[in-house]
C-alpha positions in Angstrom: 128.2 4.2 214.6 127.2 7.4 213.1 124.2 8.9 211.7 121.9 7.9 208.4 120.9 11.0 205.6 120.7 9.3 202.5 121.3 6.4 200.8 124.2 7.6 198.2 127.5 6.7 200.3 131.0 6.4 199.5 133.0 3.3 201.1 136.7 4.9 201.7 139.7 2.3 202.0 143.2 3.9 203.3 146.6 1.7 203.3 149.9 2.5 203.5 150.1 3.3 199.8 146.7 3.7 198.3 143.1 5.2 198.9 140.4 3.7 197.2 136.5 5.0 196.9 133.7 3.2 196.0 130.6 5.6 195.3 127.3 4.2 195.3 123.7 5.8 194.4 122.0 3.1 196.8 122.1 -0.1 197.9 122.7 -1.7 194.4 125.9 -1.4 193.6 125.6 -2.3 189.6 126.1 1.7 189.0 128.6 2.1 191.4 132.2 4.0 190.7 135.3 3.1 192.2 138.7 5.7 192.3 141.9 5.1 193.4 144.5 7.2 194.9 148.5 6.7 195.0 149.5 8.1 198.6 152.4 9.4 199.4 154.8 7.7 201.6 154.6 7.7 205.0 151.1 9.7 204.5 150.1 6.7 206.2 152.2 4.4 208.0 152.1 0.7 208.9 148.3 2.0 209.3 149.0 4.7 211.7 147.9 8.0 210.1 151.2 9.8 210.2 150.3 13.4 207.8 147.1 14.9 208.5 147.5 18.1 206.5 148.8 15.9 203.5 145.6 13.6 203.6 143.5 16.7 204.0 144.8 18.3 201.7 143.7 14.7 199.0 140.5 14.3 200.6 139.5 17.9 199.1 140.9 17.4 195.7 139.1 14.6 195.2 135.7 15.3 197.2 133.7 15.9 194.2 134.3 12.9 193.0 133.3 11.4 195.9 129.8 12.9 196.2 130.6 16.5 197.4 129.3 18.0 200.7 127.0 16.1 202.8 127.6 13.1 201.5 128.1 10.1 203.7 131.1 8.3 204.4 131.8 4.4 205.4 135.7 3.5 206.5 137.6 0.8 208.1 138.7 1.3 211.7 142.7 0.6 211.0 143.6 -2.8 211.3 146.3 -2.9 213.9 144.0 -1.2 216.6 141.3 -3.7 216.9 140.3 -5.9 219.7 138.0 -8.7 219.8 136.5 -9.9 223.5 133.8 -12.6 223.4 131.0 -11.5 226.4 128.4 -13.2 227.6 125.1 -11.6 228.1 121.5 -13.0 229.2 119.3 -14.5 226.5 116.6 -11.9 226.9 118.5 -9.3 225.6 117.3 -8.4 222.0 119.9 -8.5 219.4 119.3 -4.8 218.5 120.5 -3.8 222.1 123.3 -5.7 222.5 125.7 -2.7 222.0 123.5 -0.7 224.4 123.7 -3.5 227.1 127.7 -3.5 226.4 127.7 0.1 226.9 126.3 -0.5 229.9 128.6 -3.3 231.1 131.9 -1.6 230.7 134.4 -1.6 233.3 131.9 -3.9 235.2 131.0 -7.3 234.0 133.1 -6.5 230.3 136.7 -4.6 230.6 138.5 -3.3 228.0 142.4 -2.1 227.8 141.6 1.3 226.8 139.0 4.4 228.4 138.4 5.8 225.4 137.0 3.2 223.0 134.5 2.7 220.3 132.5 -0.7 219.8 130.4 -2.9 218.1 129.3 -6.0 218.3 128.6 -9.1 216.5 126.0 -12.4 217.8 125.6 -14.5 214.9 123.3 -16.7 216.4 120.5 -14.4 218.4 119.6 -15.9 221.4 122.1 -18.2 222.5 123.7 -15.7 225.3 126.9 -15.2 223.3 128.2 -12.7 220.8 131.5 -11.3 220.3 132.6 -7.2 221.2 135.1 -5.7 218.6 136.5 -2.9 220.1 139.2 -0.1 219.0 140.7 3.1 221.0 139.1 5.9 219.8 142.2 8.0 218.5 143.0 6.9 215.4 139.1 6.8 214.1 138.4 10.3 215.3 141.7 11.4 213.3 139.5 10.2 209.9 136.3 11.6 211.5 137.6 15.1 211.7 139.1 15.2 208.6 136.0 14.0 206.7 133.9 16.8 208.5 136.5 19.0 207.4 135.5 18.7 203.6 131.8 18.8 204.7 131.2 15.0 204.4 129.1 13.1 206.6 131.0 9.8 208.4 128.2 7.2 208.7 130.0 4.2 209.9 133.5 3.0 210.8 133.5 -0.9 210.3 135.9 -3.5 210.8 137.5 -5.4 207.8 137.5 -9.1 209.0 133.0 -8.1 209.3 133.4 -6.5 206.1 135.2 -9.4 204.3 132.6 -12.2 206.0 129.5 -9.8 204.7 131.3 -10.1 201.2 131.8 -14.1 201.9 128.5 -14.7 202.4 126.9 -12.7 199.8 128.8 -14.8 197.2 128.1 -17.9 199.3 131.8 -18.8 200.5 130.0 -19.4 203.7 129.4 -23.1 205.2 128.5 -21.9 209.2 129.5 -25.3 209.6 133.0 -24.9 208.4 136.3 -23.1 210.3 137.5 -21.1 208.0 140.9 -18.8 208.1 140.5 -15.8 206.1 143.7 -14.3 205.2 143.5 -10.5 204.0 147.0 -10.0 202.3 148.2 -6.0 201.1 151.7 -5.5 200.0 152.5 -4.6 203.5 150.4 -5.6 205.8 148.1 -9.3 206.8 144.9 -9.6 208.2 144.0 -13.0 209.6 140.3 -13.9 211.1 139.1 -17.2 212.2 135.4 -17.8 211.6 134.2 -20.7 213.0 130.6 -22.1 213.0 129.1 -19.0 213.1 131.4 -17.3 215.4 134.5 -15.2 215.1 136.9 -17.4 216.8 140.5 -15.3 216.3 141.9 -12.2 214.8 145.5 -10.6 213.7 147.5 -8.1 212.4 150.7 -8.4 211.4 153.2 -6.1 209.2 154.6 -7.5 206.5 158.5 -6.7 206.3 159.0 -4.5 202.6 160.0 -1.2 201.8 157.1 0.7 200.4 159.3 3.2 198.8 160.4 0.7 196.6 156.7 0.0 195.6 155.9 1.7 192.2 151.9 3.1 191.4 151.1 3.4 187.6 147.8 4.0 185.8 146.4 1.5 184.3 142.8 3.2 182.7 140.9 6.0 184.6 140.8 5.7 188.1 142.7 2.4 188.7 146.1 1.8 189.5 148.9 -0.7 189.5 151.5 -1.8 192.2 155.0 -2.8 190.8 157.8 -4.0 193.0 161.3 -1.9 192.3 163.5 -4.2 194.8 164.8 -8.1 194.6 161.4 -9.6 194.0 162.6 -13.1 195.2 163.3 -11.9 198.3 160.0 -10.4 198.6 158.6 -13.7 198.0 160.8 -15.2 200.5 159.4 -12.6 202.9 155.7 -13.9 201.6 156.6 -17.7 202.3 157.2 -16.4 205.9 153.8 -15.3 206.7 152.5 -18.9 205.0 154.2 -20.3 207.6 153.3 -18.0 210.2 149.8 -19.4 209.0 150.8 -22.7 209.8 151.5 -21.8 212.8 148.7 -20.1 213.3 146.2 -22.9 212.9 148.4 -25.2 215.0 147.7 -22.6 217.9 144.0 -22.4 217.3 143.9 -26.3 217.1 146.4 -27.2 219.7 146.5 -24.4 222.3 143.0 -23.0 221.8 140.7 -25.8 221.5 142.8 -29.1 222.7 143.0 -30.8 219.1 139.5 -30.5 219.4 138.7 -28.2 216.0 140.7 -27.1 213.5 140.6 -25.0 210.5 138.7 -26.7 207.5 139.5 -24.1 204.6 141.8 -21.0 203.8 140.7 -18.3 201.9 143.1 -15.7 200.3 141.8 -12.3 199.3 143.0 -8.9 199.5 144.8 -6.6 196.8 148.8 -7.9 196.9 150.0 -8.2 193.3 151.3 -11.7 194.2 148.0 -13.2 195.6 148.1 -15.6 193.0 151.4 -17.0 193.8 150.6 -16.6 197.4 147.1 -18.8 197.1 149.8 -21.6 194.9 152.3 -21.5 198.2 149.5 -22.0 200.5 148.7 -25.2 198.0 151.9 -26.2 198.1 152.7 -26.3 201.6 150.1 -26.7 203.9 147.6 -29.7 204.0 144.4 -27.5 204.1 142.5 -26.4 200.8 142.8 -23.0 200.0 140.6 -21.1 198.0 140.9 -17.7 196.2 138.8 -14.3 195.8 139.3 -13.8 192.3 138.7 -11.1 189.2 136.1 -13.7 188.3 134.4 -14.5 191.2 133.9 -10.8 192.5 132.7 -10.2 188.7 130.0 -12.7 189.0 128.6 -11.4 191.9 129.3 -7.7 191.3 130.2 -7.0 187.5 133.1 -4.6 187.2 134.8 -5.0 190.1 137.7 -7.2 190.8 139.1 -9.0 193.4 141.2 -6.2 195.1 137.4 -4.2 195.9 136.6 -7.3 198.1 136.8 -5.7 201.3 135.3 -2.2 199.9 132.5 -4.1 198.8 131.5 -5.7 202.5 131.6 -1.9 203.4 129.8 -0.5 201.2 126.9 -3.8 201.5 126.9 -2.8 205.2 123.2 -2.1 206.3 122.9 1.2 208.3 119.8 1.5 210.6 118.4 4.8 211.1 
């Protein structure tokens, strides 16, 4: 969305109760760092930046470590605030003006629920007269925007997670475009869900996972890395878990049933994100529904990119993003 200086970047990650940043040199990410930040609660809240001044006030104590003034800066547009719209466009339209021919279109042939929005779009398969428009209202992004030009950094990009998470996928070739796939994005608070489906992005939601973050517990693990401990009932937290599997359920019964007329339905799960539980989430999922459900693991994230584990995943589809001039 923004503009290209350099190729050093740092990919910034913001929940409700950590900031992570992964500084790169380049492209190849063998050399790069990544920090993590504790936040304070209600700094950020079920992904609505709530404290400005507080957040401010991190971003410049930790800027150096970051890559200083001027250097670029890739984030997520939050979660909660993004809309996807498929559009159909004529086939003589070149992939690399799509978003230009969008542009064009709103509030004529496209509509969106918002004035004020930023966009980008998606055609996985060039030519065919389809492609899919993720949108967001521009409030929230602009909030991050000013406060990175505040500390004299440069934003370069404001992606989506579910693209960021399918760049990651198919880098470490999770990725059969022949496949439906449900990729479920699970933090301690919060669930991402996106539907990818032979090629396409076929579905996407948010939805807040009931806990109380306050009774979630940071401590440091080695340099730079944290760990999330639960200070409540943990059974009932796990209750609370099992609800969103079967929200999942219910879920691909929609997309099956209500979406496509029994006609396609979702061939594999795939669990990633950085919940402490996500291996007992990926067992439940197992357990209880009749589709195979694979995991993003410490292993498979090493394999690909040594040194990282599986709670980067998403950082790393931003930081792999390409950025044109």
């Amino acid at each position: 969305m923004f503009k290209k200086k350099k190729n050093s970047h740092v990919s910034i990650e913001m929940n409700d109760y950590v900031l992570r940043a992964l500084v790169s040199k380049g492209p190849d990410l063998s050399q790069a760092e990544v920090f993590e930040v504790a936040l304070p609660h209600e700094v950020i809240d079920e992904a609505t930046l709530k404290d400005e001044m507080a957040l401010f006030e991190i971003f410049k104590e930790n800027a150096v470590k970051w890559g200083g003034k001027k250097q670029n800066v890739r984030f997520f547009v939050p979660d909660p605030t993004v809309l996807l719209k498929s559009f159909e466009h004529p086939r003589d339209v070149e992939p690399d003006k799509l978003k230009e021919y969008v542009q064009m279109e709103l509030g004529h042939s496209i509509h969106l629920p918002f004035q004020d929005s930023l966009i980008d779009v998606y055609d996985p398969i060039a030519g065919d007269g389809q492609a899919m428009l993720f949108a967001a209202a521009s409030e929230e992004v602009n909030k991050y925007i000013t406060l990175f030009l505040d500390i004299h950094m440069e934003p370069q990009a404001a992606d989506i997670r579910a693209l960021c998470n399918l760049r990651l996928l198919e880098r470490m070739e999770m990725i059969d475009n022949e496949k439906t796939y449900l990729i479920s994005n699970w933090l301690i608070n919060e669930l991402s869900i996106c539907i990818y489906s032979n090629g396409h992005v076929d579905f996407l939601r948010y939805q807040q996972i009931p806990t109380t973050i306050s009774q979630w517990h940071s401590k440091s693990i080695k340099d730079n890395e944290l760990e999330f401990t639960y200070g409540g009932e943990l059974e009932d937290y796990r209750m609370t878990i099992m609800d969103q599997v079967l929200e999942l359920e219910r879920i691909m019964n929609f997309f099956r049933f209500s979406l496509h007329k029994g006609e396609k339905s979702v061939d594999e799960i795939i669990v990633m994100g950085d919940n402490p539980l996500l291996d007992n989430i990926h067992r439940y999922l197992q357990d209880t529904l009749p589709v195979t459900a694979k995991m993003v693991d410490d292993s498979q994230i090493n394999k690909y990119f040594p040194g990282f584990k599986a709670k980067h995943a998403s950082l790393l589809g931003l930081a792999l993003k390409e950025i044109s001039s």
